[in-house]
N, C-alpha and C positions, 0 to 999 in steps of 0.2 A: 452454450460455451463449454468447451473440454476443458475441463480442471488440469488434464494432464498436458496441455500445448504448452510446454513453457519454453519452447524456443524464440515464440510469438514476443515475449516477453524481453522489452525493451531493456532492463538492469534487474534479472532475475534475481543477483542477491538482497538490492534493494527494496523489491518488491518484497519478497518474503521478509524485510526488515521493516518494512512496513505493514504489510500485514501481521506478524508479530504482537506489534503494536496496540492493534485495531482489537487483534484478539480481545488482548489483557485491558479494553475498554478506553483507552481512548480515542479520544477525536480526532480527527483531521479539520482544523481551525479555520477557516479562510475568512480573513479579512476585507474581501470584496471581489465581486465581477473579475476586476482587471488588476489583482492587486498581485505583488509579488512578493506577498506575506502571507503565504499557505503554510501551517508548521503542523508537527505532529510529537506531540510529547517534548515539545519544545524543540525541535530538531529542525531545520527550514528548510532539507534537502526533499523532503517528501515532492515538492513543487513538481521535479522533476519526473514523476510518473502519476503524477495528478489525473491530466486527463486521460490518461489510459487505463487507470484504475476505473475509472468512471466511464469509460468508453462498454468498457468490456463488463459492467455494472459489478463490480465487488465491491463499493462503496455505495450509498447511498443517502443522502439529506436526512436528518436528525431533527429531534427540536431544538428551537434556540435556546441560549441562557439567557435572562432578563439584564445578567451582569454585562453581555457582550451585545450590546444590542447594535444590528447591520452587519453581523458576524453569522458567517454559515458553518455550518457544522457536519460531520461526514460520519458515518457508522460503514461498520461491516454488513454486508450483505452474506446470505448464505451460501450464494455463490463462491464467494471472498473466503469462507470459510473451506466450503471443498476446496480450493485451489491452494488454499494455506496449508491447508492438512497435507495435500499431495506433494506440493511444494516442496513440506518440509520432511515426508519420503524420499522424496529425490536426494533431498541436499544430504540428508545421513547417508545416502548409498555412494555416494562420492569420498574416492579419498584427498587427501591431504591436498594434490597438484592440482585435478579437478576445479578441489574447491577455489584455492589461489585465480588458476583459471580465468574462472564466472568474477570470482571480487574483483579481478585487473579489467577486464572486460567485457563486462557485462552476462 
């Protein structure tokens, strides 16, 4: 996978807001199989690029917490980390309208 494809990239600002995230060690929570309660640092939008973080593997299955038990758990992959790094090259090299841009539209 190219770290640098991020046209590929369904909500590039939220992806890199997501990865972010993941960096600074949190999880990506999922509450089940089919649930519509995936959150990340307490935020619920992460849902939304779930399985394409997972498609393209920058996420990857953690261990459980005994506290959350039937809860899954997501980490950064190293992948996720290249692609965060480059990501967030990109995003500095953009100015101001750019940036607007990508947040209004993906």
């Amino acid at each position: 996978m190219d770290p640098i494809a991020l046209p590929r990239i369904p909500n590039r600002h939220l992806a890199l807001k997501v990865l972010d995230r993941l960096m600074a060690g949190y999880p990506i929570v999922v509450l089940g199989d089919f649930s519509f309660s995936t959150v990340l640092d307490g935020a619920p939008d992460v849902c939304l690029i779930f399985s394409f973080l997972k498609e393209v593997g920058w996420i990857k299955p953690i261990a459980p917490r005994p506290d959350l038990p039937g809860a899954l758990r997501y980490g950064i992959t190293s992948a996720g980390r290249e692609s965060f790094e480059a990501g967030l090259s990109w995003w500095r090299s953009l100015g101001f309208i750019e940036r607007m841009r990508v947040r209004l539209f993906g």
